[in-house]
Each structure stands twice: as C-alpha cells, then as structure tokens.
N, C-alpha and C positions, 0 to 999 in steps of 0.2 A: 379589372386589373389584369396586367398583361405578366403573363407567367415569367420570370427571370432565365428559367430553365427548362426545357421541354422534360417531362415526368420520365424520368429512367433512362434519359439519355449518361449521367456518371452515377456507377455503380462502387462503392468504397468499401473497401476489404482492407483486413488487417494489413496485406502485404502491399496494398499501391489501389490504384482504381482501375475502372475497367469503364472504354467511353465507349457508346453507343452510334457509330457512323453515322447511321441513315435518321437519327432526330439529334446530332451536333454539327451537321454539315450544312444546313441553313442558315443556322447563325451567324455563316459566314460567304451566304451566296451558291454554296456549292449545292450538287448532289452526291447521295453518295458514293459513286462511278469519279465524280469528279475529283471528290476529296481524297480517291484512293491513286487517282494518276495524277494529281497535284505534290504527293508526298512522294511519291514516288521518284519525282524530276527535282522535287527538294526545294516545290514553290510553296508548301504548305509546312507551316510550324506548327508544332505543339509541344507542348511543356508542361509539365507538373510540379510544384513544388510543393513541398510538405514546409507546415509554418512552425516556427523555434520561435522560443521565449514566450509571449506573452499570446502569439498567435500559434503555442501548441495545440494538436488536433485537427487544426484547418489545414485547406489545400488548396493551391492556388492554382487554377489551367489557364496557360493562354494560347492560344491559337491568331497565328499570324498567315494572312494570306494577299498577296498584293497590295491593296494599301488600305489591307482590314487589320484591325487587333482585334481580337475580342477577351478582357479577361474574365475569369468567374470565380468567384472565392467560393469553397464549401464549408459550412459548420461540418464536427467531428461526424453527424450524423447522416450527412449526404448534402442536408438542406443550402442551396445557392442563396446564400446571405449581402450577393452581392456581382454587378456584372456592370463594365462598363465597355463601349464601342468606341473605337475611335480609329478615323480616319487621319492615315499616315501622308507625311508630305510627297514621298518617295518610295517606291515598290520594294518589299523585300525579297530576297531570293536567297539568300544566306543561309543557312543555318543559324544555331545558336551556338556560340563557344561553349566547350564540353565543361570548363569549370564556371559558366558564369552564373549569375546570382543574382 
C-alpha cells in the first residue's frame, strides 16, 4: 500500500501546523531548492485550512503548483485521511485571494 503521506512531513500543533519541505515537495514534482524558489516567484501555492462544523479538528492543505493540485486532509491527530492529485487544465501563478474559502 502506498503511503498517502510521507511520515513527518505535517507536524500539527495546537497553534496551526508545521510542513516539512524536503518530504512535501515531491508530491508535487519539486525539490526542495525548488519548492523554495517556486514560492518565492509566487508559482507555488499553499494553503491551510482548518475544518468548522462537522469537519472540526481536521485540516485541509493544498498545494498548487503549475498544473498540479495536490490536496491532503488530516484527522485531529496528524493522520492523512485523505489526498487527491489532479491535473489542472491551465497553469496557476496567482495566489490565493486573502479571504477566499
């Protein structure tokens, strides 16, 4: 069985999480040299969201890079309950809007 998540790459604390570059940055094609001058120039997304209502405790990251998504849900306790890849029609290079959701 193929691991959802590489072991310690999200680290989850009371206050937000903490990602681990150099085993999240495959996920997405990158190294992690790559992942760090991709975000830089503002071609590499990520995002955190913390889940309300019925998906309190969990946490949702996605990471968007050219015409990667990749998302990853976490249970309350770290564990990646879920991850899906998809290939976008169109490159992103945007950001994310500061309030979006």
């Amino acid at each position: 069985m193929t691991q959802m998540l590489p072991k310690g790459a999200v680290s989850v604390h009371a206050d937000g999480l903490e990602l681990d570059v150099p085993r999240l940055a495959p996920l997405i094609g990158l190294s992690p040299e790559g992942w760090r001058e991709q975000m830089a120039q503002g071609r590499l997304l990520a995002r955190a969201e913390q889940g309300q209502g019925e998906d309190e405790g969990r946490w949702r990251i996605t990471l968007r890079h050219e015409r990667t998504r990749v998302e990853i849900v976490l249970h309350p306790d770290g564990r990646a309950i879920a991850r899906r890849l998809t290939g976008l029609s169109r490159a992103v290079t945007a950001p994310f809007p500061p309030d979006a959701n």
